[in-house]
Structure formats: structure tokens, C-alpha cells
N, C-alpha and C positions, 0 to 999 in steps of 0.2 A: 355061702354067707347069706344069700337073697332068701335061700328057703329057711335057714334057719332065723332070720329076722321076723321074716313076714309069719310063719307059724307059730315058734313061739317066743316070739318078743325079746331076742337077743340083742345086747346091744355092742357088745365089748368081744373083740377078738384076739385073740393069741396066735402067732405065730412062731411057735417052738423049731425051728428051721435056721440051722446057721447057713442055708444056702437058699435062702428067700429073699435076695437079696442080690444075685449071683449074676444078674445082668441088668444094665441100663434100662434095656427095652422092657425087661418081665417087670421088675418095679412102676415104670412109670404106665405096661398098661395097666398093672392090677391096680393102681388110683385111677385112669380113666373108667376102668367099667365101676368099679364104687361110684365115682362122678352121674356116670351114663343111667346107671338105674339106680338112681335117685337115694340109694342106702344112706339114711342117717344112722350112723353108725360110727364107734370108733375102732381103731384096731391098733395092735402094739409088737413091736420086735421083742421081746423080753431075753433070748435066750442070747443075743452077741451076733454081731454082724460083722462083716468083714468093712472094712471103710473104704476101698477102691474106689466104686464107683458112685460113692455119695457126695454129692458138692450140692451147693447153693441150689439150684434148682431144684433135686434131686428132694432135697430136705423140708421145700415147702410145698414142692406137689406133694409129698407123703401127707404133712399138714393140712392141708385144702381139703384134702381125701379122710381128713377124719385118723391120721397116726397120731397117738397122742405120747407114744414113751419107744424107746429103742437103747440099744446096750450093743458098745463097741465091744469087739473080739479082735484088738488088733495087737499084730505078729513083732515081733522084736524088730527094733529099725538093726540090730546086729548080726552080719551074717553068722559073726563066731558064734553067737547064741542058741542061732535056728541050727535043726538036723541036720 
């Protein structure tokens, strides 16, 4: 993302990944390094995320770090449902 801002002037990111999202720690570093090198920049879940491990926190560090849209993928609260 750093090289492709700084070369040519990207500003918007997509993350097509329903498993970018898949642990606490990968989410909250990948807004720390956006933070750490200074990327103005926004970026977006578009494709469905799973909702586990998103709360309060989770939702405004992505914010701070420039998330501006994300899309739930979540699973039936019914076991009869699920496979």
C-alpha cells in the first residue's frame, strides 16, 4: 500500500478477503503500521467479514486508520440452519 501510494497516488483500498479480518492482532496491527507510516489513505472491507472479533475498539481503530466501509458475512445464529 506505501508503494503503491507514494508512486502513484493511490488513495482507496479494497480488501477482497473474507479472512482479513481472521484475528485480533492482524487487524489491529495492520491500522498500526497505516498509523506508523504516516499513509493518508483510506481502505475498505467490501467483500463480508466475519463479526467475531470486531467490538468497540476494533471498529474505531479500523476508523482512525482511515476504514471507511466494511460488509458483515455473518453465519446463522441457528445450528438447524448451519451444515
Amino acid at each position: 500500500m506505501e508503494f503503491v501510494h507514494s508512486r502513484l497516488n493511490v488513495t482507496d483500498f479494497h480488501f477482497e478477503d473474507l479472512t482479513s479480518v481472521s484475528s485480533r492482532e492482524w487487524i489491529i496491527g495492520l491500522c498500526d503500521e497505516i498509523d506508523k507510516r504516516g499513509l493518508t489513505i483510506t481502505w475498505q472491507l467490501p467483500n463480508g467479514i466475519r463479526s467475531e472479533i470486531i467490538d468497540e475498539y476494533i471498529i474505531k481503530r479500523m476508523k482512525t486508520s482511515g476504514c471507511t466501509n466494511i460488509t458483515f458475512a455473518p453465519e446463522s445464529g441457528s445450528t438447524e440452519a448451519l451444515p
